[in-house]
C-alpha positions in Angstrom: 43.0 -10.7 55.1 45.0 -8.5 57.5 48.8 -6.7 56.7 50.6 -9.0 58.9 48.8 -12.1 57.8 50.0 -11.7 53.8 53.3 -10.6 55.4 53.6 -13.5 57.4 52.6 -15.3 53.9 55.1 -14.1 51.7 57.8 -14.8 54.5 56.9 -18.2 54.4 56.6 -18.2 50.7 60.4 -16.5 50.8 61.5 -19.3 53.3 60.4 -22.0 51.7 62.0 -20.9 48.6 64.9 -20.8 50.4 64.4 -24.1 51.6 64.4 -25.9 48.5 67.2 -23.9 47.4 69.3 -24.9 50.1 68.5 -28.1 49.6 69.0 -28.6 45.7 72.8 -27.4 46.8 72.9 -30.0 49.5 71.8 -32.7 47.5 74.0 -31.0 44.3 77.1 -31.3 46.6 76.5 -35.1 47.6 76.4 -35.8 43.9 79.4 -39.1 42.9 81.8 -37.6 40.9 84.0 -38.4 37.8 87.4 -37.6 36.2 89.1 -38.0 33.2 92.7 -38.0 32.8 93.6 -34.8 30.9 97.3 -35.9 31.1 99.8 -38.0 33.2 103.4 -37.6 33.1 106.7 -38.8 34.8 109.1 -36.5 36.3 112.7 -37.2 36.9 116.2 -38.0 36.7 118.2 -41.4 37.1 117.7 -41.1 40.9 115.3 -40.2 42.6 112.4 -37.7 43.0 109.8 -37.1 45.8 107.3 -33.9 44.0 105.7 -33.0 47.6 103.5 -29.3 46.3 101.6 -28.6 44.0 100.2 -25.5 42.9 97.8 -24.2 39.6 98.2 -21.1 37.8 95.9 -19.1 36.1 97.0 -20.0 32.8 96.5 -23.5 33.6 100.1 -24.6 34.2 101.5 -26.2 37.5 104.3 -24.8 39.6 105.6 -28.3 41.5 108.7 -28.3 44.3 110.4 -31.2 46.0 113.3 -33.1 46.4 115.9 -34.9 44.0 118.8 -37.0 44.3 118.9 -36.8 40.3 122.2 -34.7 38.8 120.3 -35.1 35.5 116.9 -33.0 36.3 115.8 -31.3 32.8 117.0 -27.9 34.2 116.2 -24.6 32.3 118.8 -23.0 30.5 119.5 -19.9 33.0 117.9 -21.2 36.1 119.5 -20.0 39.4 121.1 -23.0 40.6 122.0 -25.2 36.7 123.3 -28.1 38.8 123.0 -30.2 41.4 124.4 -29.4 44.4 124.0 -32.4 47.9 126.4 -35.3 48.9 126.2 -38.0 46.2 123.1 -40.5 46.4 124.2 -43.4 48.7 126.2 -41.7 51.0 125.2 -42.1 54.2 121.4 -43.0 55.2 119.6 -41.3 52.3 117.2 -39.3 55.4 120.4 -37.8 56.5 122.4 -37.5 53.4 122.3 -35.9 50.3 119.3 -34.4 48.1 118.3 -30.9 47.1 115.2 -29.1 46.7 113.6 -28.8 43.1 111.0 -26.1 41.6 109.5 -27.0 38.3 106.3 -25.5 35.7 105.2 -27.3 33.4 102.7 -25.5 30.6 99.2 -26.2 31.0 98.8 -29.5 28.5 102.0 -31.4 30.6 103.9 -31.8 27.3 107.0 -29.0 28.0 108.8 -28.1 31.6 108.7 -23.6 31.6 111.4 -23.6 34.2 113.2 -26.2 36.4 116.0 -25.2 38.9 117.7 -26.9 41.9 117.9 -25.0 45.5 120.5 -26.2 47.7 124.1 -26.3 48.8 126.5 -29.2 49.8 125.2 -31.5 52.1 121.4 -31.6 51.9 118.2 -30.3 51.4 115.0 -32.3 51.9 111.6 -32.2 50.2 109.6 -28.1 50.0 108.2 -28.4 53.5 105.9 -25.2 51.8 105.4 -24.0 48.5 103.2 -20.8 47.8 102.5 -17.5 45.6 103.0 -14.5 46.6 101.1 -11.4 44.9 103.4 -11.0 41.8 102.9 -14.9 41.0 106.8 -15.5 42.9 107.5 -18.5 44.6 108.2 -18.6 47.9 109.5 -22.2 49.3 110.9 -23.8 52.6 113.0 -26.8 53.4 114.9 -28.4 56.1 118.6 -27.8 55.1 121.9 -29.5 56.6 124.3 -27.5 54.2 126.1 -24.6 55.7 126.7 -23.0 52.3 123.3 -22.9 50.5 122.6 -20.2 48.2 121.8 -17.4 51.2 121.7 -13.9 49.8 123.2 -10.5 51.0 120.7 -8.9 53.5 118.5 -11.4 54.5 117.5 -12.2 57.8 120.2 -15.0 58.5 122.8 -15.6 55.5 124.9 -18.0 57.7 124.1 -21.6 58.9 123.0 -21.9 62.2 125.7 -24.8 63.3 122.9 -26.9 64.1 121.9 -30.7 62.8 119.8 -28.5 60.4 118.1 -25.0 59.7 115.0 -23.6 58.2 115.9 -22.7 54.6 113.5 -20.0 53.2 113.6 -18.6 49.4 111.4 -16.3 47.1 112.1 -17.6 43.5 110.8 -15.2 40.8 107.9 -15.5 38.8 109.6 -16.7 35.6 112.3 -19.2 37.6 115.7 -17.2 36.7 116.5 -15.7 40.2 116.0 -16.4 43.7 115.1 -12.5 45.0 116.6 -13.5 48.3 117.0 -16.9 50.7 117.5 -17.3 54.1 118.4 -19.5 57.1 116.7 -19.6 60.0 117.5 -21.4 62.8 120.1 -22.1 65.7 122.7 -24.5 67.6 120.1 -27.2 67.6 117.4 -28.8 65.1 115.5 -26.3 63.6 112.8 -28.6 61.1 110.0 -27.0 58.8 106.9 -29.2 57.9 104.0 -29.2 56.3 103.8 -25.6 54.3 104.2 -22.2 54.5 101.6 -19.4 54.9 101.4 -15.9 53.9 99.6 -13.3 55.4 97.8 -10.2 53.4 100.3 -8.0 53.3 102.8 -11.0 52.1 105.0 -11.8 54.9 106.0 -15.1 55.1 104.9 -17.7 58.2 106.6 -20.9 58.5 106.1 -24.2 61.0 107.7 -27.0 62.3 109.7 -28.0 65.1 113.3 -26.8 67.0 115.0 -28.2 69.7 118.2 -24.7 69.6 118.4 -23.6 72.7 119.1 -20.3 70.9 115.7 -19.8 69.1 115.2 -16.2 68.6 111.9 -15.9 70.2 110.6 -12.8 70.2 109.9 -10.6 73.5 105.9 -10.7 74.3 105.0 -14.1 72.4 103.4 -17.2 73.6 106.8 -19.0 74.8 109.9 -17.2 73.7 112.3 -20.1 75.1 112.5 -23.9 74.4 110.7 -25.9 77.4 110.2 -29.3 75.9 112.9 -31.9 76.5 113.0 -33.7 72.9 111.7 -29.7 71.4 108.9 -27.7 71.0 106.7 -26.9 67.5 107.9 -23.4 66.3 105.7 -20.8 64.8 107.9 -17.8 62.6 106.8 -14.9 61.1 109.4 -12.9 58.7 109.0 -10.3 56.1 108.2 -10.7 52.6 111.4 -9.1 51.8 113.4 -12.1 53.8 115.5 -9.5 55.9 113.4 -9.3 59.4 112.4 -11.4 61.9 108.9 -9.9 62.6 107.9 -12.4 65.4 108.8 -16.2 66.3 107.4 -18.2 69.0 107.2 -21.6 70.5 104.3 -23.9 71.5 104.1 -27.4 73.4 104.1 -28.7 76.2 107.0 -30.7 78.3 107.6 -33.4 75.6 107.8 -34.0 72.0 105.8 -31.4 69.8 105.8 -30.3 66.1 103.6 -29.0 63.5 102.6 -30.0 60.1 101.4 -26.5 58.6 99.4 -23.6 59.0 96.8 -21.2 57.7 96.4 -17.7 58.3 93.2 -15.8 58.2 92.5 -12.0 56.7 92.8 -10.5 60.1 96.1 -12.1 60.7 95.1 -15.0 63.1 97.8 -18.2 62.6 95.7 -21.1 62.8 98.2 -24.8 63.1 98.0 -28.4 63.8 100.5 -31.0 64.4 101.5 -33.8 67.0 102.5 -34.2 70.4 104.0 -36.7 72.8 103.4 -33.7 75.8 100.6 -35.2 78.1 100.4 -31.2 79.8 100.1 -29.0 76.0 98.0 -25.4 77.4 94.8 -26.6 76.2 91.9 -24.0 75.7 88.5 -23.5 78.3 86.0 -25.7 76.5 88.6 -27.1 73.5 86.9 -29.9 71.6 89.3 -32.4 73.8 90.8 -31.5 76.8 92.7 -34.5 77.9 95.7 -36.5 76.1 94.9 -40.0 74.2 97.6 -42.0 74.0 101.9 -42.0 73.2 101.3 -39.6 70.4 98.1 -37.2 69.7 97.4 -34.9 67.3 96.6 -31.0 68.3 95.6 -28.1 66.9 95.4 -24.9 67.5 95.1 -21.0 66.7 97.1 -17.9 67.8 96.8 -14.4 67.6 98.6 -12.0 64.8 101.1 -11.0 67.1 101.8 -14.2 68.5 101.1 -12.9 72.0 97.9 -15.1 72.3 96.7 -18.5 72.7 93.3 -17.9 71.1 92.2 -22.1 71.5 94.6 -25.4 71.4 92.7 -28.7 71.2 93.8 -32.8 71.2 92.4 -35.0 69.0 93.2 -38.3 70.2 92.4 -42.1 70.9 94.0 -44.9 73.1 97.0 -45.5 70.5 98.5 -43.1 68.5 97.9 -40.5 65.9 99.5 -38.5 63.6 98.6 -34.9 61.5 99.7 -35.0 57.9 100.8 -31.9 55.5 99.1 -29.0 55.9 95.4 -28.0 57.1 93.3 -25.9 55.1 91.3 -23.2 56.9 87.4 -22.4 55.6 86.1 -18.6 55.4 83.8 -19.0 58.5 87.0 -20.1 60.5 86.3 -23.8 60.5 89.7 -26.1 60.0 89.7 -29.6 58.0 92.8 -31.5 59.2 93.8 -35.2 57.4 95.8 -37.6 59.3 96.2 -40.9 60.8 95.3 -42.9 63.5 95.7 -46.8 65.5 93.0 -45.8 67.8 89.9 -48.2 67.8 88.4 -45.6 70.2 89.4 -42.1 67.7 86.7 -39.8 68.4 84.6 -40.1 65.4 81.2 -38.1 65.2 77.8 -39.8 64.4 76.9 -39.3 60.8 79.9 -39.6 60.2 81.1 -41.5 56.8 82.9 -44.2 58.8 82.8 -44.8 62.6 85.1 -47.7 63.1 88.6 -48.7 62.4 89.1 -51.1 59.8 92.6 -51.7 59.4 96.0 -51.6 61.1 95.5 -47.9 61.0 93.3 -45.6 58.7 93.1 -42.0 57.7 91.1 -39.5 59.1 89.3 -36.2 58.3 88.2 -33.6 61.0 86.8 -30.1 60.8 86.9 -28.3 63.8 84.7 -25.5 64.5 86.1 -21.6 64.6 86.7 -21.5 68.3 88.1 -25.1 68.6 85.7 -26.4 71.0 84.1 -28.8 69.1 84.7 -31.6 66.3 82.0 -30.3 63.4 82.6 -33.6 62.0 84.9 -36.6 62.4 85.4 -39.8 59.9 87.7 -42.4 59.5 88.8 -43.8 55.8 90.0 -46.9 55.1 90.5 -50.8 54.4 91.4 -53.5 56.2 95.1 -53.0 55.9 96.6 -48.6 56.7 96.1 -45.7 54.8 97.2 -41.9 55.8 96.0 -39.0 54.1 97.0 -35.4 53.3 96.1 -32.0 51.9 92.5 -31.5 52.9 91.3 -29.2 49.8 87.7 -27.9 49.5 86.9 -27.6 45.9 83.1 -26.8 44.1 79.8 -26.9 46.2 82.0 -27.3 49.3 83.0 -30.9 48.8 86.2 -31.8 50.1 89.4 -33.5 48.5 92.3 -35.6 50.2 95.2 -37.6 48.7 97.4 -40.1 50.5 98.4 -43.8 50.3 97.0 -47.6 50.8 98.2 -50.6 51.1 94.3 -51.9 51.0 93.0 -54.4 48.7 89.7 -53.3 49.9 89.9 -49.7 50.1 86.4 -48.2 49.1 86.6 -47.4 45.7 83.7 -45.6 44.2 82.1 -46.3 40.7 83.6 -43.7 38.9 87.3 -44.6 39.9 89.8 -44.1 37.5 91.3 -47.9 38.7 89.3 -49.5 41.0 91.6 -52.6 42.0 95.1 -52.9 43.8 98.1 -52.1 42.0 99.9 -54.8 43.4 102.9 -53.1 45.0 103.5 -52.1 48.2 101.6 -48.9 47.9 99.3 -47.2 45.9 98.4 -43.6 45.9 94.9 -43.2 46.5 92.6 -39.4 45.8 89.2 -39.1 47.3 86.1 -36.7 47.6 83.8 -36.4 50.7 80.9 -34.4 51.0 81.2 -31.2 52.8 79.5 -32.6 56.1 82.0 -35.7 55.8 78.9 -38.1 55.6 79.3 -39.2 52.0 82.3 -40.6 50.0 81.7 -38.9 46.5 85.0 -40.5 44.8 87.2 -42.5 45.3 90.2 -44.1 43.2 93.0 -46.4 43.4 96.6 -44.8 41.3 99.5 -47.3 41.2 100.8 -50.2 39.8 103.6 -52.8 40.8 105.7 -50.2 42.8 105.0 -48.2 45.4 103.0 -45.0 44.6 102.1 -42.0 46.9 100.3 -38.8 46.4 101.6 -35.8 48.6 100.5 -32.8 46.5 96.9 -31.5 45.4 95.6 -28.6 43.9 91.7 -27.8 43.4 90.8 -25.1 40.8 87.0 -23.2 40.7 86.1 -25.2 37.8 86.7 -28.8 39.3 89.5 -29.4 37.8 92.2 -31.6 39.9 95.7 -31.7 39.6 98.1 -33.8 41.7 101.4 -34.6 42.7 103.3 -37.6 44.0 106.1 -40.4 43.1 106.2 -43.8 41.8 108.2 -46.3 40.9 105.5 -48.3 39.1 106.1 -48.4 35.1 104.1 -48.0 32.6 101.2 -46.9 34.3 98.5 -47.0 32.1 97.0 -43.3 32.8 100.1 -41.9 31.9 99.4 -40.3 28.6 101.0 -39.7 25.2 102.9 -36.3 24.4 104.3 -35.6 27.8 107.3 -34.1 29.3 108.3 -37.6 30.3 106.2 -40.7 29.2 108.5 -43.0 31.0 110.3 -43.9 34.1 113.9 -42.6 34.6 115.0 -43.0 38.1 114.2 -45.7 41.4 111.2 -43.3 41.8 110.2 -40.5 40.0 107.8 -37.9 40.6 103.8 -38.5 38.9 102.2 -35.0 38.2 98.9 -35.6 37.1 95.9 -33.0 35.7 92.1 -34.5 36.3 89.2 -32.8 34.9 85.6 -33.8 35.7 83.0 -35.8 33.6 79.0 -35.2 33.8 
């Protein structure tokens, strides 16, 4: 037999190896999955909580941030900020008055809280529109703030309020909870609103989205649009230090209407990569972007800029007939890819064959997209839902690829799966609702119902390496029966508390 022939051989031999390998991981990845509730607690005061982040430490325990109308939050002794600071629940519409932000650990079983500690002044501050470690295990956390005297320290960027309806609020709480290292406003004259999560870049500086309609945004010279052009504002994109005492770069992005983001990722080489939605029928859409042309009275987009903010690198719709809306935060994958959750009206929402499901079931449904590195086409598009509306949030890939969401139904249908933790309708006017696709979005791997006769949501997920899940939401169901015994908080204090629950999976 001749050289090339037993070369040829063994290639094949090394290919086909590879073949089956490939595929044992495919089919290991579509595998239905399990959980067991390793524990369940409230969180609260007599008020009111919305836990919105969620994020696992090494040793197991949870660092969780929100916001609280409670003046009786189980605060640490010598946290930063002992007592509660807003306008006194019921003043006003609650969406425009009073709250502060909260940052809690608990330890790794759920049974004590490590550190809790408000973050706010006078007025108000709403949910942690991010929440994310830095290097040193520190805290950094943003929120939309309508107090001109929050807790700003000497030498950040912008100590004083920026006379607006609201501002940016940025902080870096240390490691252990007892000090805020430094806090800062950003914003001007107009509405300056964070959404959907910080990001931090290699070197720790901090990036943070949302949406401003100040006339006086400090755009930088050289960026993508320095100066507001939308008549009802623009989505904002800024970059400061890790220190909090520079503005490295801030930009907007939109077109003529309505635009705002709800997060963004950043990438090793610095590229910001952001999605959000729109009510601008002109946004600068990319050569060859996975949609080129508006849907209907509100679209979602996405899209991806350069580290210096000097460069549209792609911007995409994604977009039926009706309307659409992105949900907190996308996750970026290491090949450049984007998953995105959401929801959408549109009987016509570009969803992509193979797809887990095609059609619209209900009033509205959730959705999961990935879009492909250079934004100019949909890898993969599905719809989940019943036959009532469902919205979804925090696309998380965990082990083998597979790919978790969180969010909330009012479906008595939903598609539960056969290893749900509650397979049937709470019976309130919500329930919260975690579920696992395969990495290709063809296969629903799990699938569960959490709720009872309140309303429940899930806003907050976390994924570690070894499958374990943890989540964070509110309720104001009692006595739900995952909630387990030993906990910080067994039972329900407030009109809602927060639900922070730790999963781990069963074979």
């Amino acid at each position: 037999m001749r050289a090339e022939t037993l070369i040829g051989a063994a290639a094949a031999a090394v290919l086909a190896a590879g073949v089956l390998v490939a595929g044992a991981a495919e089919a290991d990845a579509a595998k239905p999955l399990r959980f067991r509730v390793e524990y369940a607690t409230y969180f609260g005061g007599s008020r009111w909580e919305q836990p919105r982040e969620i994020i696992s430490l090494a040793d197991g325990s949870v660092v969780i941030g929100g916001q609280t109308a409670s003046a009786d939050l189980p605060v640490s002794a010598g946290a930063p900020q002992a007592k509660y600071g807003g306008e006194p629940p019921g003043t006003g519409h609650p969406g425009i008055c009073g709250g502060d932000c909260f940052i809690a650990r608990l330890t790794p079983d759920g049974k004590r809280t490590v550190f809790c500690t408000y973050f706010g002044g006078s007025k108000q501050e709403r949910a942690t529109y991010g929440l994310d470690l830095d290097a040193s295990g520190n805290v950094v956390v943003a929120t939309a703030c309508r107090s001109p005297d929050a807790p700003t320290t000497r030498g950040s960027y912008q100590p004083r309020y920026g006379g607006g309806h609201s501002d940016v609020l940025l902080g870096k709480l240390r490691a252990d909870g007892a000090k805020f290292l430094w806090c800062t406003y950003v914003g001007g004259r107009g509405e300056d609103w964070p959404r959907g999560g910080t990001a931090l870049d290699t070197d720790g500086n901090v990036i943070v989205v949302g949406r401003n309609s100040s006339p006086d945004f400090p755009g930088t010279a050289g960026v993508i649009r320095p100066k507001l052009r939308g008549r009802n504002g623009d989505a904002m994109i800024v970059k400061l230090s890790g220190d909090g005492r520079r503005l490295i770069w801030a930009t907007l992005l939109g077109g003529s209407d309505w635009d705002g983001l709800m997060g963004a990722r950043v990438d090793r080489a610095g590229n910001v990569y952001v999605a959000g939605h729109t009510r601008s029928r002109d946004l600068p859409v990319s050569e060859g972007a996975a949609q080129g042309r508006p849907g209907g009275a509100s679209d979602v987009f996405l899209a991806s800029i350069s580290p210096d903010a000097r460069k549209l690198r792609y911007c995409t719709y994604l977009a039926g007939r009706a309307n659409e809306f992105a949900e907190h935060r996308p996750a970026l994958l290491p090949d450049g890819s984007v998953l995105l959750t959401g929801v959408t009206a549109s009987p016509d929402f570009p969803t992509t064959p193979g797809a887990f499901q095609r059609k619209l079931k209900g009033k509205n449904d959730g959705f999961l997209v990935k879009l492909s590195k250079d934004g100019k086409r949909f890898t993969f598009c599905t719809l989940l839902g019943g036959s009532g509306g469902e919205f979804f949030l925090m696309p998380t890939v965990g082990p083998r690829g597979r790919i978790y969401i969180v969010g909330r139904t009012d479906s008595r249908d939903f598609p539960v799966t056969d290893g749900a933790l509650q397979r049937t309708y709470g019976g309130g006017k919500g329930d919260a609702v975690l579920a696992v696709l395969s990495p290709d979005g063809a296969r629903l791997l799990y699938a569960t119902y959490v709720g009872g006769a309140g309303d429940d949501l899930i806003r907050g997920l976390a994924v570690i390496a070894s499958g374990e899940v943890y989540l964070a939401g509110n309720t104001s169901s009692d006595g739900l029966p995952l909630i387990t015994e030993g906990v910080v908080q067994p039972k329900r204090k407030g009109g809602h508390d927060g639900l922070i629950i730790k999963l781990a999976p069963r074979p």
